[in-house]
N, C-alpha and C positions, 0 to 999 in steps of 0.2 A: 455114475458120475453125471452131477448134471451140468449142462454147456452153455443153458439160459440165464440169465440173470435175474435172481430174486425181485419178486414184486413187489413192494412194501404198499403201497397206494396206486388205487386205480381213480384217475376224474373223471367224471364223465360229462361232458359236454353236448348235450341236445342242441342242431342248428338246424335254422328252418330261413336260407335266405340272408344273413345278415353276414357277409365275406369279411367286410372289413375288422367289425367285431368279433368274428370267427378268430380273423389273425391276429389279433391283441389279443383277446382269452389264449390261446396258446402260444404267443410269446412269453404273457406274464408268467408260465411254467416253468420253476425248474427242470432245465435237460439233463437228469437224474437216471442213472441205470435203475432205480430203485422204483422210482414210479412211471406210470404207464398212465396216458393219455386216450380214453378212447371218446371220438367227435361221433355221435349219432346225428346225423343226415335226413329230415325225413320233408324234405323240401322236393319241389317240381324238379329243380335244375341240375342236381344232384355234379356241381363242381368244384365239391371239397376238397378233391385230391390235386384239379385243376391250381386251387387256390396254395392250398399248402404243399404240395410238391413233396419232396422227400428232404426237407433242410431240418426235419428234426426225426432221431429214429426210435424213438420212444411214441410215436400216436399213430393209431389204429385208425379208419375210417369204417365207420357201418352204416347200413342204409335199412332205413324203419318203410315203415307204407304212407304214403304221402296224405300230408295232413292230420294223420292220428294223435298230435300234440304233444308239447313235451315230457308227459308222465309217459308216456308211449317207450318214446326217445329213451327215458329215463330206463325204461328197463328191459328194452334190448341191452343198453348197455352196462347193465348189474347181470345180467344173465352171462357176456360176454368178459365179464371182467376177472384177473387173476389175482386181484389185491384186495385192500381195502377200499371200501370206495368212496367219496364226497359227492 
């Protein structure tokens, strides 16, 4: 029996710094049991979780090695993902 909820789509979101447009790109998500949000982190300040809080319970936060760039970002979060992904 499983207790999870199917993944149909994983986004994956590389941030490096930019909070405000962090929380508009994942507002403009559907809050979907279906798809899964995961925010890769690979900034100094690392206050993603500061930023987004727990108001949506669909997005993961992961954290890359500082600076390593968004193809970096990109595939912690293809490695980490259970869906399909964008």
């Amino acid at each position: 029996m499983n207790f999870f909820p199917q993944i149909d789509f994983s986004i994956i979101i590389p941030h490096y710094d930019s909070f405000d447009l962090l929380q508009r790109a994942v507002a403009s998500i559907p809050d979907c049991e279906g798809i899964e949000v995961i925010v890769v982190d690979n900034g100094p300040h690392k206050i993603s979780e500061c930023v987004l809080g727990s108001y949506r319970k669909n997005v993961r936060i992961l954290y890359s090695e500082i600076g390593k760039g968004a193809g970096r970002a990109r595939n912690v979060g293809i490695q980490n993902s259970n869906g399909f992904f964008f």
